[in-house]
GUVO-545101 format. One record per residue (C-alpha): residue number from 1; x, y, z; chain; residue in one letter. Coordinates in steps of 0.1 Angstrom, whole numbers, plus 5000, padded with zeros to 4 digits. Example, Ala and Ser with C-alpha at 12.3 -4.5 7.8 and 13.67 -1.06 7.14 Angstrom:
# GUVO-545101
SITE, logu, xx, yy, zz, dopa, ronu
SITE, 1, 5123, 4955, 5078, A, A .
SITE, 2, 5137, 4989, 5071, A, S .
***
This chain:
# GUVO-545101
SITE, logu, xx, yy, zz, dopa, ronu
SITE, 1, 4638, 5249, 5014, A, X .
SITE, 2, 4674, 5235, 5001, A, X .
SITE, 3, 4676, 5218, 4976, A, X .
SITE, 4, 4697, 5182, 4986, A, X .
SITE, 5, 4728, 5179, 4965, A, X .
SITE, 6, 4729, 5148, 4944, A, X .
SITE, 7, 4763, 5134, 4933, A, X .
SITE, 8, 4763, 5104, 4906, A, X .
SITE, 9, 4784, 5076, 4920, A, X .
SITE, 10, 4789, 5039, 4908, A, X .
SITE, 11, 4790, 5009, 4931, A, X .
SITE, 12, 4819, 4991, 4943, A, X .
SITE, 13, 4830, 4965, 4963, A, X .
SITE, 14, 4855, 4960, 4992, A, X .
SITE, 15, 4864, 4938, 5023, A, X .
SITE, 16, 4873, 4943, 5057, A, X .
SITE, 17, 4893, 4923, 5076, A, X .
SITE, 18, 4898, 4920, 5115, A, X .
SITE, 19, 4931, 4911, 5133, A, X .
SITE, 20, 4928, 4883, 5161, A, X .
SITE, 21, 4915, 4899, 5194, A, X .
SITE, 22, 4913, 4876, 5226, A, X .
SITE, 23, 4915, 4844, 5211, A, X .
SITE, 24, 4888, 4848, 5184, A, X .
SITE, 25, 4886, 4867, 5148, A, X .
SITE, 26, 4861, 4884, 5135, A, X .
SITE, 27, 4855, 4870, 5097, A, X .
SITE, 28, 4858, 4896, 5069, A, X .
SITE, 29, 4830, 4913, 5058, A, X .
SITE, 30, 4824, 4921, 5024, A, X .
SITE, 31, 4802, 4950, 5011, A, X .
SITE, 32, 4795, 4949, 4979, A, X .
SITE, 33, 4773, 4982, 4971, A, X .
SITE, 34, 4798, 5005, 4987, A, X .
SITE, 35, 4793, 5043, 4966, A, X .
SITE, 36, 4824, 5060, 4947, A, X .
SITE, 37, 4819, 5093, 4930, A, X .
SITE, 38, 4824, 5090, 4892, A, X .
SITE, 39, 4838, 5118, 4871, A, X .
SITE, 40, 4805, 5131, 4866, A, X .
SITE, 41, 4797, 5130, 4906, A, X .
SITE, 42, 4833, 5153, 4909, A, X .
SITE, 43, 4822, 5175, 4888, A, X .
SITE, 44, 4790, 5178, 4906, A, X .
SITE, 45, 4804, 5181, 4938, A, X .
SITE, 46, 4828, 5208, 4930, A, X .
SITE, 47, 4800, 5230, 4912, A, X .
SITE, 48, 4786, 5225, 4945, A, X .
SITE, 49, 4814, 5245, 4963, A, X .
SITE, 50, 4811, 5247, 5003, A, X .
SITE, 51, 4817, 5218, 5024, A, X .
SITE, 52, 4810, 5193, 4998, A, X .
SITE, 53, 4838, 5207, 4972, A, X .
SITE, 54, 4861, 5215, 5004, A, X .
SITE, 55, 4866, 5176, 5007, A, X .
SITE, 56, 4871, 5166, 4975, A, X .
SITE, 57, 4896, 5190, 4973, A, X .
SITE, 58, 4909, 5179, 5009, A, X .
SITE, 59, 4908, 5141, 4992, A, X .
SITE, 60, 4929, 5151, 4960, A, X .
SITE, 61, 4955, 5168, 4985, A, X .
SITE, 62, 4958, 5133, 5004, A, X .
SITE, 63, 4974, 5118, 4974, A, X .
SITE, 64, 5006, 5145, 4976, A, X .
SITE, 65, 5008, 5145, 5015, A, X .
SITE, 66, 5017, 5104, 5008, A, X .
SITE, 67, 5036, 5104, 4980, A, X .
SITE, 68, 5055, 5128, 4996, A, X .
SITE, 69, 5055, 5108, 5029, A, X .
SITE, 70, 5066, 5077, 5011, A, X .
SITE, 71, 5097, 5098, 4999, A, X .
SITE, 72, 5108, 5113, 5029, A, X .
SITE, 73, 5105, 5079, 5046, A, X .
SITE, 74, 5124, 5061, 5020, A, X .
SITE, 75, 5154, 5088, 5019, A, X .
SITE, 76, 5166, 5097, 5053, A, X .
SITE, 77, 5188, 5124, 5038, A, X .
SITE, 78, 5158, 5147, 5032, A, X .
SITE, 79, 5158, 5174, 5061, A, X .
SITE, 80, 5135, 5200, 5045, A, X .
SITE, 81, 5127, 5222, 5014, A, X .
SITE, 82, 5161, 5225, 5006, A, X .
SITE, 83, 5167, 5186, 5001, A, X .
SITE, 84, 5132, 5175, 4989, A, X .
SITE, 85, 5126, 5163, 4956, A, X .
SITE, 86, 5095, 5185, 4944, A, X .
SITE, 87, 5094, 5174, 4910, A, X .
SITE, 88, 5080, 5143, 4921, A, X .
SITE, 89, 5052, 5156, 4932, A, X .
SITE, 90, 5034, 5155, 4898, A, X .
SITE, 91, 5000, 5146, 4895, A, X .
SITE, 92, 5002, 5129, 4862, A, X .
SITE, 93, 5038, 5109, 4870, A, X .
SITE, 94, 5019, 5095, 4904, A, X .
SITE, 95, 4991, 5085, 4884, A, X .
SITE, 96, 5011, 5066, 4862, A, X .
SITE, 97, 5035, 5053, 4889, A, X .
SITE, 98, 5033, 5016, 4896, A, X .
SITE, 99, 5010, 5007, 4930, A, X .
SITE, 100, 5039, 5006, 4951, A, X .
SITE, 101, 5051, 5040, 4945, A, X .
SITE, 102, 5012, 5055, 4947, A, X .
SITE, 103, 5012, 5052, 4984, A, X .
SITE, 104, 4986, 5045, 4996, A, X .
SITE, 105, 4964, 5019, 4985, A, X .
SITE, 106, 4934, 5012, 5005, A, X .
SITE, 107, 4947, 4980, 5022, A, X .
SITE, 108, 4938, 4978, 5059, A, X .
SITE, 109, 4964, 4977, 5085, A, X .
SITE, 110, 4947, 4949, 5102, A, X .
SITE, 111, 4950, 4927, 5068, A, X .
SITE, 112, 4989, 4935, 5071, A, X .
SITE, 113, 4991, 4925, 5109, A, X .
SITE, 114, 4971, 4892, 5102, A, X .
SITE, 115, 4994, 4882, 5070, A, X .
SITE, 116, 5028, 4887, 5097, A, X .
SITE, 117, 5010, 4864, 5120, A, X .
SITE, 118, 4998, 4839, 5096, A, X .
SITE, 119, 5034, 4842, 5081, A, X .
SITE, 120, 5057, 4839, 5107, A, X .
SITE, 121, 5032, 4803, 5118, A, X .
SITE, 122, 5029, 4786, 5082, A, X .
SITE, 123, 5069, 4793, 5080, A, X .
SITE, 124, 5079, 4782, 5116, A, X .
SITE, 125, 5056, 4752, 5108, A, X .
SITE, 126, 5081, 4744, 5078, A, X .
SITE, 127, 5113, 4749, 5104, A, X .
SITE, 128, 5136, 4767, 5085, A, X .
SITE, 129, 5140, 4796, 5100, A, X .
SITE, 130, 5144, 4807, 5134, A, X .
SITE, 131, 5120, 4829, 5153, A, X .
SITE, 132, 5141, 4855, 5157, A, X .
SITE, 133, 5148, 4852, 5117, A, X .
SITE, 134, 5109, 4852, 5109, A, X .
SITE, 135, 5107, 4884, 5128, A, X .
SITE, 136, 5134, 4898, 5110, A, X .
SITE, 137, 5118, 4885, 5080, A, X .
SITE, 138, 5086, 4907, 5088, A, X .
SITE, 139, 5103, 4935, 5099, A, X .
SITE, 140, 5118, 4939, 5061, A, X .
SITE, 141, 5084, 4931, 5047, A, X .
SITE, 142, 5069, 4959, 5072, A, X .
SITE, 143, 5095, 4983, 5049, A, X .
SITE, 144, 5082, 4972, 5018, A, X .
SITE, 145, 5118, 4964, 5009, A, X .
SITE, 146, 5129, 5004, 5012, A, X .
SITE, 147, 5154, 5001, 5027, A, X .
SITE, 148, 5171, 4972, 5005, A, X .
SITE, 149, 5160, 4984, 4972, A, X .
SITE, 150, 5190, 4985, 4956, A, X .
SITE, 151, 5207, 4947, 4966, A, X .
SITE, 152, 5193, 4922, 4939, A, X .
SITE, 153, 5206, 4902, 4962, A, X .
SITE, 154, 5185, 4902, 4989, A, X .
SITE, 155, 5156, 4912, 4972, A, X .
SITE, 156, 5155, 4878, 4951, A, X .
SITE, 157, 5160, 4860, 4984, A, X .
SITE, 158, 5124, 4884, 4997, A, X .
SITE, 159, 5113, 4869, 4964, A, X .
SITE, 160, 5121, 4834, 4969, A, X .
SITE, 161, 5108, 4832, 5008, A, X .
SITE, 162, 5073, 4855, 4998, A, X .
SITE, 163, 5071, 4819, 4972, A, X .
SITE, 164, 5078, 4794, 4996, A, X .
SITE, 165, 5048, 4814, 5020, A, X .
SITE, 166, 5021, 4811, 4991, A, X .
SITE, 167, 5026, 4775, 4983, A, X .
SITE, 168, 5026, 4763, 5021, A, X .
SITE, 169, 4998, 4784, 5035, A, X .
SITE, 170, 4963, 4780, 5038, A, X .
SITE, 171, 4954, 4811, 5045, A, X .
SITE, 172, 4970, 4832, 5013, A, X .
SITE, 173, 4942, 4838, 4992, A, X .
SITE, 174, 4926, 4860, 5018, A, X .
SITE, 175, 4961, 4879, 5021, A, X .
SITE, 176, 4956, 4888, 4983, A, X .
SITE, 177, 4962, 4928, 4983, A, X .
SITE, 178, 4989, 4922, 5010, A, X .
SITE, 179, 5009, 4899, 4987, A, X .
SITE, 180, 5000, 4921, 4954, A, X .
SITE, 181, 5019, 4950, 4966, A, X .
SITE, 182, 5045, 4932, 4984, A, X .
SITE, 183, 5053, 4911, 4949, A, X .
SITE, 184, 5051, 4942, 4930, A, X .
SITE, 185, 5074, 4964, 4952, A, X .
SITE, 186, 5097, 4933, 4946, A, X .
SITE, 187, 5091, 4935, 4907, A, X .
SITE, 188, 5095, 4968, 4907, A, X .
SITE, 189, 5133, 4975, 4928, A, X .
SITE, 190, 5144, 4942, 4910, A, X .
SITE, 191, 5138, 4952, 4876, A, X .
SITE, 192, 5148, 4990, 4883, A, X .
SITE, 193, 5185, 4995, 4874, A, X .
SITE, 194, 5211, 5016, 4892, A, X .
SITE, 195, 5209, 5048, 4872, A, X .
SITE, 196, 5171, 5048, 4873, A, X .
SITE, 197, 5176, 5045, 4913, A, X .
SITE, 198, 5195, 5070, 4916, A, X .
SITE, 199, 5173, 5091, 4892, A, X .
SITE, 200, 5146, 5086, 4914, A, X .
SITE, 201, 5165, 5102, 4940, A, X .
SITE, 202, 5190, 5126, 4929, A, X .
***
């Protein structure tokens, strides 16, 4: 008889949310005894070998296959071997990294899609911007700012309408880890100065 392999996990809790499907919205469900291996429950599952080490293993590798997505996406430049950046693939530095720069970070693409709808109607409410301007709007926020990290410019403007969203909706609260990282992206490029940029690149 085999013996079952027992892994020692902690409990955690985490929501999921539901984008508007024919007129109706499903309300967010929130589990709150959801299991996540601890160090010890690794350990465990990597004496184990077989299957059960194979996706741990699989897991950790997830973690470079998006860093290095995130770079690639963010520097059109990069063709192949010969132009990426390998050094940044460093376990420790991505540990360390601020959220934005992980990756990925658990946050469900239906929370995103529901945040661009309630943000384009709470700021077409106020009239200030055009439609075509609110979709232009989202379309930046969709980038995470990539692709205008380097104008202070613009980002403190990103800054300024993200500000004018969270004091005139409703809904905001429930758009928490949405706003999180899109604040801390915009910490992060407007507090980074030109020679660190281009460090970070070059």
């Amino acid at each position: 008889m085999t013996t079952p392999i027992v892994l020692e996990t902690t409990q955690v809790t985490e929501s999921f949310y539901f984008r508007e499907k024919d007129g109706k919205k499903r309300e967010t469900v929130q589990l709150t005894k959801l299991p996540k291996l601890t160090v010890t429950g690794v350990l465990q599952a990597l004496d184990a070998g077989g299957k059960v080490a194979e996706l741990v293993l699989d897991t950790l590798g997830d973690v470079f296959y998006e860093k290095a997505r995130a770079i690639v996406d963010a520097n059109e430049a990069i063709k192949g071997d010969a132009d990426f950046p390998y050094e940044l693939l460093d376990w420790v530095a991505i540990a360390n990294a601020p959220k934005p720069q992980k990756g990925r970070v658990g946050i469900p693409k239906e929370l995103f899609e529901a945040f661009y709808t309630d943000y384009i109607t709470t700021m077409g409410a106020l009239g200030l911007y055009s439609a075509e301007k609110l979709k232009g709007q989202v379309a930046v926020f969709k980038t995470k700012f990539v692709s205008h990290k380097g104008n202070k410019k613009i980002l403190a403007a990103l800054q300024g309408l993200l500000t004018t969203y969270l004091t005139n909706s409703q809904n905001a609260a429930q758009f928490e880890p949405v706003l999180t990282q899109l604040t801390e992206a915009l910490d992060l490029y407007l507090n980074t100065t030109e020679e660190e940029l281009l460090a970070s690149i070059m």
